[in-house]
DSSP file (Angstrom, degrees, kcal/mol; ACC not computed):
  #  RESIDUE AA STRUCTURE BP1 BP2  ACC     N-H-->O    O-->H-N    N-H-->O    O-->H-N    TCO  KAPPA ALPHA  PHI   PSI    X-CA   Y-CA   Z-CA
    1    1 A X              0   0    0      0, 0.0     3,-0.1     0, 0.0     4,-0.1   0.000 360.0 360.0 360.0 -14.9   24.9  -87.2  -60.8
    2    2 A X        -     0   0    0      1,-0.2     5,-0.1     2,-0.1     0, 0.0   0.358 360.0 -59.4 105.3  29.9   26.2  -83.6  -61.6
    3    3 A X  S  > S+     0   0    0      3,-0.1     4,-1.1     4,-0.0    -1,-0.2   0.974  84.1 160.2 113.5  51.6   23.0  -82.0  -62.8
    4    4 A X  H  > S+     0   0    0      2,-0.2     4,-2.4     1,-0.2     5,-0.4   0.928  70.6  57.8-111.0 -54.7   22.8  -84.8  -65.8
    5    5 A X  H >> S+     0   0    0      2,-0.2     4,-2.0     1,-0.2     3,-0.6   0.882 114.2  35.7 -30.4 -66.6   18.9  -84.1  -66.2
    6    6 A X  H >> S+     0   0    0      1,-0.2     4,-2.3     2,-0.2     3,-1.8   0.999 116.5  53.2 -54.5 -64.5   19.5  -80.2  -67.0
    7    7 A X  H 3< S+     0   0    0     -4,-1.1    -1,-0.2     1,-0.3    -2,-0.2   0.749 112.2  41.5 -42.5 -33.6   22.3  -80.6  -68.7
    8    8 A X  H << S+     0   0    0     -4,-2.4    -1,-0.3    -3,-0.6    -2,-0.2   0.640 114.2  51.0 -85.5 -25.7   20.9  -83.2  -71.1
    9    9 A X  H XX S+     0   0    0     -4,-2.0     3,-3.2    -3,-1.8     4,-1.2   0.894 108.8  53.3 -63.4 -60.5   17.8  -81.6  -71.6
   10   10 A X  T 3< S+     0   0    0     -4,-2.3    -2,-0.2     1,-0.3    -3,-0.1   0.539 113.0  42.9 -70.5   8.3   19.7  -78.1  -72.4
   11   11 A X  T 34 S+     0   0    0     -5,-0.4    -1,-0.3    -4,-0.1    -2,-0.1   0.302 122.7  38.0-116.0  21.6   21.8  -79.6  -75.0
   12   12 A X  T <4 S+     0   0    0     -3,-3.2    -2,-0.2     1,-0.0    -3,-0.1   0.446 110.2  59.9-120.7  -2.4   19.0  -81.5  -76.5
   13   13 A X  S >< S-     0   0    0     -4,-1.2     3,-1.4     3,-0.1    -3,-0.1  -0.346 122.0 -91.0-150.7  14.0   15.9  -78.6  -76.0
   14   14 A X  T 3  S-     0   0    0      1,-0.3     3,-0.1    -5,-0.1    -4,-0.1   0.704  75.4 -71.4  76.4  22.3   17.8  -75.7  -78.3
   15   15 A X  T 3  S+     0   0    0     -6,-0.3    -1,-0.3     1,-0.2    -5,-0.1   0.662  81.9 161.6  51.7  26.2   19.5  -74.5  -75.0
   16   16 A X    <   -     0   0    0     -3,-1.4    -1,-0.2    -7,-0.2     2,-0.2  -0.409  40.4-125.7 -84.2 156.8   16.6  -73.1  -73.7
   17   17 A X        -     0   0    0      1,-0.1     2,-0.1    -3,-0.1    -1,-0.0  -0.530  36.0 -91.0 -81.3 169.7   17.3  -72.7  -70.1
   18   18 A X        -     0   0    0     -2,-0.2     2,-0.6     1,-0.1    -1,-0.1  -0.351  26.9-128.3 -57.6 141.8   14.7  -74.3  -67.6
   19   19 A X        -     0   0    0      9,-0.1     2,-0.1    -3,-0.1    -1,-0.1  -0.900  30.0-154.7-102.4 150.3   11.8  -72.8  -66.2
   20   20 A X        -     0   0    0     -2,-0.6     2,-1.6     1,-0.1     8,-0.1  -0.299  21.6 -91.9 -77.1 147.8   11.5  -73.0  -62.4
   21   21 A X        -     0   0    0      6,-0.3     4,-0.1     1,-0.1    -1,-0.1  -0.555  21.1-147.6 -61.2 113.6    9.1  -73.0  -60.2
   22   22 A X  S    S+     0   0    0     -2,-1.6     2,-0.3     1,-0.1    -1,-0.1   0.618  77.0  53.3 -57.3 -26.3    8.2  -70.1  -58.8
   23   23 A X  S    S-     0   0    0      1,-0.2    -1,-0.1    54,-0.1    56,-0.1  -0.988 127.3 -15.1-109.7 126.7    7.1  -71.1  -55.2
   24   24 A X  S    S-     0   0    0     -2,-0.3    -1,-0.2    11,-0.1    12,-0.2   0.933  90.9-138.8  60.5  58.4    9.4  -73.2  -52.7
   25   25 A X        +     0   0    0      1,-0.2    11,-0.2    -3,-0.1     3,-0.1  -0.175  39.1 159.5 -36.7 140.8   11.8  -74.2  -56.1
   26   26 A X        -     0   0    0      1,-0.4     2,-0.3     4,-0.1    -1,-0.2   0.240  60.9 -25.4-119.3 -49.9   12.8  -77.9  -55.9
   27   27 A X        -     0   0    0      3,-0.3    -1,-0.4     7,-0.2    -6,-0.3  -0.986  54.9-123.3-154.5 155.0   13.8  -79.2  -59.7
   28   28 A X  S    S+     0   0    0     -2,-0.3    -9,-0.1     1,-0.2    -1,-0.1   0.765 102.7  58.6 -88.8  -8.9   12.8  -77.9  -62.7
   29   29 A X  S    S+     0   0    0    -11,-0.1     2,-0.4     2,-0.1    -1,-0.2   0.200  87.7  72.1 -66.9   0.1   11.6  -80.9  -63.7
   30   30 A X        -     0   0    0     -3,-0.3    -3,-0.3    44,-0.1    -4,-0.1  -0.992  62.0-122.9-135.3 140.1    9.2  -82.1  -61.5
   31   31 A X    >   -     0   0    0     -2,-0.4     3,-0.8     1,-0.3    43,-0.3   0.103  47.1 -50.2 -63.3 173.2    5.7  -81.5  -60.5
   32   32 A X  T 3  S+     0   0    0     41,-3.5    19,-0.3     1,-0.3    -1,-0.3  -0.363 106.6  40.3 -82.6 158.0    4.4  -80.9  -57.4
   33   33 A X  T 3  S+     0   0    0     13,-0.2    -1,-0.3    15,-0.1    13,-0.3  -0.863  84.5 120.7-142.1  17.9    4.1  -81.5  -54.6
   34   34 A X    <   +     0   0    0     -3,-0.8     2,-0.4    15,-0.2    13,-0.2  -0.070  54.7  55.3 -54.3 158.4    8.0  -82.2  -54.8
   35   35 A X  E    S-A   46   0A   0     11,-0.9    11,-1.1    -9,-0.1     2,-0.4  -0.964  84.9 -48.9 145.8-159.3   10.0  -79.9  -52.4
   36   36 A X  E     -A   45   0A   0     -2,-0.4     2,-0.3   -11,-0.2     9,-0.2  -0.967  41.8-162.5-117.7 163.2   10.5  -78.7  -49.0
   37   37 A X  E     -A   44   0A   0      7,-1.3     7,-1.0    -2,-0.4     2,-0.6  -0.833  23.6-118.2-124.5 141.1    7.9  -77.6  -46.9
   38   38 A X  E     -A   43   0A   0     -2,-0.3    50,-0.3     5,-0.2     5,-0.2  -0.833  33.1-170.2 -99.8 133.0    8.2  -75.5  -43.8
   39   39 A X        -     0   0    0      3,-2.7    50,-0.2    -2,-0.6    53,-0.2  -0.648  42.7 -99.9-114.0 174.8    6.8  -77.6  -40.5
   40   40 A X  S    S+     0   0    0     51,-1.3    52,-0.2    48,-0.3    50,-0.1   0.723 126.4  30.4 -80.6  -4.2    6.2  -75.9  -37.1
   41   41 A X  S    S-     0   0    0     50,-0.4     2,-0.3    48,-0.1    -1,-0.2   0.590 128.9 -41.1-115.1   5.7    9.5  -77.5  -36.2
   42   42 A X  S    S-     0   0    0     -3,-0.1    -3,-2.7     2,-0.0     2,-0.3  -0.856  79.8 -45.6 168.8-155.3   11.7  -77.7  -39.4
   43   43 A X  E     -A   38   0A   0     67,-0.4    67,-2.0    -2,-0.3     2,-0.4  -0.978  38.1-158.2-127.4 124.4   11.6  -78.5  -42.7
   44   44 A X  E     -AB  37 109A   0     -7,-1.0    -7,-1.3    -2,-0.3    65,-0.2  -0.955  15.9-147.2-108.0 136.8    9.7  -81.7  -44.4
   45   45 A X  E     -AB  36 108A   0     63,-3.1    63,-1.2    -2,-0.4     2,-0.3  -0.644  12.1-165.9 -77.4 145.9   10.9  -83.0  -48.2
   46   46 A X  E     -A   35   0A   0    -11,-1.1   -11,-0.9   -13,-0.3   -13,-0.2  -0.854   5.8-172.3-141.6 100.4    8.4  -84.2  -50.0
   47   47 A X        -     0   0    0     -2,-0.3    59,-0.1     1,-0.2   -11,-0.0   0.040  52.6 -24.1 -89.4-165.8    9.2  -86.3  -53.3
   48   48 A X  S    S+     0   0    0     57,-0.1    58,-0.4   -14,-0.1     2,-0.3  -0.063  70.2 160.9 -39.4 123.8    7.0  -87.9  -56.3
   49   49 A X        -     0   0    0    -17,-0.3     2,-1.0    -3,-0.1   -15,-0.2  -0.984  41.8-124.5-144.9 148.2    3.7  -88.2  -54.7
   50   50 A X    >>  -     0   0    0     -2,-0.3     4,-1.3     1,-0.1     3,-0.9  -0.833  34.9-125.9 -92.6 128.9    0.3  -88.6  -57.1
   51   51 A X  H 3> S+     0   0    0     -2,-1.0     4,-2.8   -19,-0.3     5,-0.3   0.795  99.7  55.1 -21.5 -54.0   -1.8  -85.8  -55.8
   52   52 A X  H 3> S+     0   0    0     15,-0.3     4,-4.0    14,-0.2     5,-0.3   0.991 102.9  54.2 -60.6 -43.1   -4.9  -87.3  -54.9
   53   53 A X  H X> S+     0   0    0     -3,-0.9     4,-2.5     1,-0.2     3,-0.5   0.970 119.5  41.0 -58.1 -66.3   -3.3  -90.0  -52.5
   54   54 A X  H 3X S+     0   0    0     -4,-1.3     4,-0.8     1,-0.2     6,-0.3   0.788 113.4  50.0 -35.6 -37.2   -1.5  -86.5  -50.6
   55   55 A X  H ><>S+     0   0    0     -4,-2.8     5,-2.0    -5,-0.3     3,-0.9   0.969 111.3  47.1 -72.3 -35.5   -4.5  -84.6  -50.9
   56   56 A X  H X<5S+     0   0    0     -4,-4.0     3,-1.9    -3,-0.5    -2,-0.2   0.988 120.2  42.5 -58.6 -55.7   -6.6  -88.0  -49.1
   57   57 A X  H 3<5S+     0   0    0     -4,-2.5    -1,-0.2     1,-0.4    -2,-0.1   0.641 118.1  43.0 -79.1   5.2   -3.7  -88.1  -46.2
   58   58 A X  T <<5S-     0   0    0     -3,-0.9    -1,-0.4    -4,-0.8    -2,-0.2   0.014 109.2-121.1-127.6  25.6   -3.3  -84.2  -45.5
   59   59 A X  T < 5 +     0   0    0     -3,-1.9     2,-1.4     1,-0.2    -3,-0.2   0.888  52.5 166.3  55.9  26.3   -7.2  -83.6  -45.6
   60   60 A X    > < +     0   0    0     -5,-2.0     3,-1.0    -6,-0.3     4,-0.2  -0.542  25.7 166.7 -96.1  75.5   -6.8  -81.2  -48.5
   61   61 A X  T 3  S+     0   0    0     -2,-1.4     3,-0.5     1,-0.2     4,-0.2   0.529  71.9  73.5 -55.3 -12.3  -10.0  -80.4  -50.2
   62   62 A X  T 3  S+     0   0    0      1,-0.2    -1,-0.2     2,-0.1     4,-0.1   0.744  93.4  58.8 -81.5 -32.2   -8.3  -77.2  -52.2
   63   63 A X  S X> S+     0   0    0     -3,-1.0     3,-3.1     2,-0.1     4,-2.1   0.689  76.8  96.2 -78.1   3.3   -6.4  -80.0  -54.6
   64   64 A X  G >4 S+     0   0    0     -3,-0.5     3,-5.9     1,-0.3     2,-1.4   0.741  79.7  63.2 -52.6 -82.3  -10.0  -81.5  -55.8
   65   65 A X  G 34 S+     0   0    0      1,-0.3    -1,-0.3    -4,-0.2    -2,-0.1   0.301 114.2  22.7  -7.9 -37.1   -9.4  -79.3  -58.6
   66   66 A X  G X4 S+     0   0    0     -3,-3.1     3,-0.9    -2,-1.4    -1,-0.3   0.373  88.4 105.4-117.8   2.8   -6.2  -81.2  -59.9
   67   67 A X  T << S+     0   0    0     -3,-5.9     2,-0.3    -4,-2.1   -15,-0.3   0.789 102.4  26.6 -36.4 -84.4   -6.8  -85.1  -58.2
   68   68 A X  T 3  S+     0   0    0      1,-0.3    -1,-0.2   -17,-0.1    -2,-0.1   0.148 112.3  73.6 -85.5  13.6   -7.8  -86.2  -62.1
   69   69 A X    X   +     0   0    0     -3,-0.9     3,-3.1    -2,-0.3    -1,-0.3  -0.149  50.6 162.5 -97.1   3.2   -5.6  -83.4  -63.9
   70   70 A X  T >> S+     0   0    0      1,-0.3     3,-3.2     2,-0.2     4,-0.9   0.677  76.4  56.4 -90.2 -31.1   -2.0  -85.1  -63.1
   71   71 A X  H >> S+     0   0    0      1,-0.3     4,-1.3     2,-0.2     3,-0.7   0.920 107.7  52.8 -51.4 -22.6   -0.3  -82.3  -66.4
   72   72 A X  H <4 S+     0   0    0     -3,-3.1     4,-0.4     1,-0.2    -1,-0.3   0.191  89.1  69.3 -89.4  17.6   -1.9  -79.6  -64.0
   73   73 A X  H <4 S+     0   0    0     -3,-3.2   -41,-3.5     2,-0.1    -1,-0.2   0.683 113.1  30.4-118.0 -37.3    0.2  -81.4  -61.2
   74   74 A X  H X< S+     0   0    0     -4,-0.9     3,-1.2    -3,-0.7     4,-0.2   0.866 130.2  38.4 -82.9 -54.7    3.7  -79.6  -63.4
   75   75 A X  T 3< S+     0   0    0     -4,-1.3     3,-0.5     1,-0.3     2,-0.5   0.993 123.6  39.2 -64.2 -53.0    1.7  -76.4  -64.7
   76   76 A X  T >> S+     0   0    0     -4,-0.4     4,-2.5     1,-0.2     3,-1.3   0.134  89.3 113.4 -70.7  25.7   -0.3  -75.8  -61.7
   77   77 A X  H <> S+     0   0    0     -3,-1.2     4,-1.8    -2,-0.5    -1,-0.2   0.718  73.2  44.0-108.9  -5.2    2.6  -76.7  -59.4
   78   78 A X  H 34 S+     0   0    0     -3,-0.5    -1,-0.3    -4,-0.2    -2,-0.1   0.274 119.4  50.3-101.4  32.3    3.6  -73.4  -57.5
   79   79 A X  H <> S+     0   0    0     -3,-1.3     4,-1.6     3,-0.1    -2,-0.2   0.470 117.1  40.2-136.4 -66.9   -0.7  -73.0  -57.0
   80   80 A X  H  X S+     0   0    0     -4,-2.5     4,-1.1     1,-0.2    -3,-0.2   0.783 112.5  59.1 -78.4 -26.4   -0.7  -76.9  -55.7
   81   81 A X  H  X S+     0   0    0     -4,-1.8     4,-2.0    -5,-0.2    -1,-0.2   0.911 109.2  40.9 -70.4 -35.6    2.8  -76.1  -53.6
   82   82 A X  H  > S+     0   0    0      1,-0.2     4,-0.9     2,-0.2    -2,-0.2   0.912 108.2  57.2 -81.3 -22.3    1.2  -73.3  -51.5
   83   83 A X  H >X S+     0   0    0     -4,-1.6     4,-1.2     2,-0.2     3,-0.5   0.930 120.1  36.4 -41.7 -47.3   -2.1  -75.1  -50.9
   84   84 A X  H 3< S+     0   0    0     -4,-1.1    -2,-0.2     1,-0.3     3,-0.2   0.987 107.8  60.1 -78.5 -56.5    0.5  -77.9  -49.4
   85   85 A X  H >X S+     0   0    0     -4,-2.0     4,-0.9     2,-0.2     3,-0.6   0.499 107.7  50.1 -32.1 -33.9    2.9  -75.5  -47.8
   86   86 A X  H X< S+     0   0    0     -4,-0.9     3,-0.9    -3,-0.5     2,-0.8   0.967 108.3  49.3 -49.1 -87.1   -0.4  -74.2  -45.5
   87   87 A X  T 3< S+     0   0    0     -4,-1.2    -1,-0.3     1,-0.4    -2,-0.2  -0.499 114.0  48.9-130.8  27.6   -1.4  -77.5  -44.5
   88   88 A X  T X4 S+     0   0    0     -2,-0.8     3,-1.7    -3,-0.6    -1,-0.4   0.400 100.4  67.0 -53.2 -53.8    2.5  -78.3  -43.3
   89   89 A X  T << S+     0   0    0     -3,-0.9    -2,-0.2    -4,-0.9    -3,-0.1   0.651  91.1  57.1 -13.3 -64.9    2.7  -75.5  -41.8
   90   90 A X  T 3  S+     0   0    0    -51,-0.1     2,-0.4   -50,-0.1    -1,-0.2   0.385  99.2  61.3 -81.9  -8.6    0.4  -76.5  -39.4
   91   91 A X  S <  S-     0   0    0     -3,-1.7   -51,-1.3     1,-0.1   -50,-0.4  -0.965  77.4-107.0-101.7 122.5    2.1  -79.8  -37.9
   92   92 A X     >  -     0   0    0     -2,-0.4     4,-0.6   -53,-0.2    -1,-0.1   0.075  40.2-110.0  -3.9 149.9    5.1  -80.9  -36.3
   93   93 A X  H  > S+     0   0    0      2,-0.1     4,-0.8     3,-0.1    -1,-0.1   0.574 118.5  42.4 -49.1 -18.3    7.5  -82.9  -38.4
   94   94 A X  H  > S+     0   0    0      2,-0.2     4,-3.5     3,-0.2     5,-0.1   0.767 100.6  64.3 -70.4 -66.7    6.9  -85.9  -36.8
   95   95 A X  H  4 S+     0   0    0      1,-0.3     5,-0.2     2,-0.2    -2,-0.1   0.923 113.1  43.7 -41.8 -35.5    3.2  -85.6  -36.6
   96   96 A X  H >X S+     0   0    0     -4,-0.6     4,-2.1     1,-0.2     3,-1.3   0.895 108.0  56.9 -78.4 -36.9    3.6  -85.7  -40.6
   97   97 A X  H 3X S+     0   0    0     -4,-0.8     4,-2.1     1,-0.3     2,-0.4   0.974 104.5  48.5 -71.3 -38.5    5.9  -88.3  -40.6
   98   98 A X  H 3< S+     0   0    0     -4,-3.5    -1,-0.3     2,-0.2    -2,-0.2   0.010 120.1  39.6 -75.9  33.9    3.6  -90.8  -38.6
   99   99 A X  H <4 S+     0   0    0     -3,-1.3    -2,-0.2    -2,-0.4    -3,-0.2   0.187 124.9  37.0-119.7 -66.2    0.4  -90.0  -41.1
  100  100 A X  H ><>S+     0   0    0     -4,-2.1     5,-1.7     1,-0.2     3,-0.5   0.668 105.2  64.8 -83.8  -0.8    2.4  -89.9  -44.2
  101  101 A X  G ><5S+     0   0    0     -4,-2.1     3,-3.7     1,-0.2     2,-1.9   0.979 102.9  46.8 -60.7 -67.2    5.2  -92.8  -43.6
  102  102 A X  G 3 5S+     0   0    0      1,-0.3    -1,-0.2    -5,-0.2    -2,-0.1  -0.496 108.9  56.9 -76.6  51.9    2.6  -96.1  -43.5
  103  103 A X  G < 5S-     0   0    0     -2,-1.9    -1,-0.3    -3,-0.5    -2,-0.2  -0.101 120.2-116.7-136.6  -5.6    0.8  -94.7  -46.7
  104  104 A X  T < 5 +     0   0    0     -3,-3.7     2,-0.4     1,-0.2    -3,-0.2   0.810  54.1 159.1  95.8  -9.0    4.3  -94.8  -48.5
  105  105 A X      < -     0   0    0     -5,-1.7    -1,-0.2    -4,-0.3   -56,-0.1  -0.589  43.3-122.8 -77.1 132.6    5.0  -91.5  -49.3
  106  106 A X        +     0   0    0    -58,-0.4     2,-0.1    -2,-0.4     0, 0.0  -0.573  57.5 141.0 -83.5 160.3    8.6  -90.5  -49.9
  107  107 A X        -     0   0    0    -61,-0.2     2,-0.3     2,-0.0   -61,-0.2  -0.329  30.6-162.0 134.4 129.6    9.0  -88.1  -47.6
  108  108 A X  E     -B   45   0A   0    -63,-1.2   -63,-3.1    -2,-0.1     2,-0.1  -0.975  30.9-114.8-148.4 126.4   12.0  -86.9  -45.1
  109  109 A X  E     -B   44   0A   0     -2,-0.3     2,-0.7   -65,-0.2   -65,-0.2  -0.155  44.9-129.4 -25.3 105.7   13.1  -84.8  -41.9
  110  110 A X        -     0   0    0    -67,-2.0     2,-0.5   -65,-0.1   -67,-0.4  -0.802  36.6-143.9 -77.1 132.0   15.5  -81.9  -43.6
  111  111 A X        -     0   0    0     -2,-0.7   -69,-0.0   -69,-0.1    -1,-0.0  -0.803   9.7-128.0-114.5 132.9   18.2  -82.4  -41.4
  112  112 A X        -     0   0    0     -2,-0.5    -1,-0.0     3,-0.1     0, 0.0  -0.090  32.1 -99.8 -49.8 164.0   20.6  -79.9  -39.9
  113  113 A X  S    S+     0   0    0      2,-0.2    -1,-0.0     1,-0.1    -2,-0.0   0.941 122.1  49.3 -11.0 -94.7   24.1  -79.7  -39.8
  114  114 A X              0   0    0      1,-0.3    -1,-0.1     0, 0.0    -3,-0.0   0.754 360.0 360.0  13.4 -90.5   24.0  -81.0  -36.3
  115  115 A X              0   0    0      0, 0.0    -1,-0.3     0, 0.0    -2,-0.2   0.435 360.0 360.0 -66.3 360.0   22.0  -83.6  -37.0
C-alpha cells in the first residue's frame, strides 16, 4: 500500500508531518491499543480493539478512565499503551491468544525469521 495513508494525509494536511506515538509506536494514525506488546515469550500485535471489550478480557481496571472516552483512546494512547504493555508482559503469548482469540480480537504471534 506504500504508506498511502501518510502520504495522502501530508499532501492534503498543509504538509505537516505526523505526530507519533510516543510509547511502543505503531501508526500514526491509530489509537490505542494498536501495536506490539512485549509477552514473557515474544512479541503479541494487537490491532483496532474498542477499549472497554480489552480492558473486560485483560482484567484491566487502570482503562475505567477511558472505557466511555473512545477520542481519549488517540490522545491518551501512549498512557493506555503502557497500562496494556504491563498486563502483556505478564503472560505467555499463547496464554493471550487463548483469552483474546474467542472474543474476536485481532490480535497476532510477531513472528520471527525462523518462523
Amino acid at each position: 500500500d506504500f504508506q498511502f495513508e501518510v502520504l495522502t494525509t501530508h499532501l492534503n494536511d498543509g504538509r505537516r508531518l505526523p505526530r507519533r506515538s510516543s510509547f511502543r509506536s505503531a501508526h500514526a494514525y491509530l489509537s490505542a491499543p494498536y501495536g506490539v506488546y512485549p509477552a514473557k515469550d515474544g512479541y503479541l500485535a494487537i490491532a483496532m480493539t474498542p477499549i472497554p471489550k480489552l480492558a473486560d478480557l485483560l482484567s484491566l481496571g487502570e482503562l475505567a478512565p477511558y472505557r466511555d472516552r473512545p477520542a481519549s483512546w488517540f490522545t491518551a494512547r501512549d498512557d493506555i499503551k503502557a497500562i496494556i504493555a504491563r498486563r502483556i508482559a505478564t503472560k505467555t503469548i499463547d496464554e493471550w491468544l487463548d483469552i483474546l482469540e474467542p472474543a474476536d480480537i485481532w490480535c497476532a504471534k510477531v513472528l520471527t525469521w525462523p518462523e
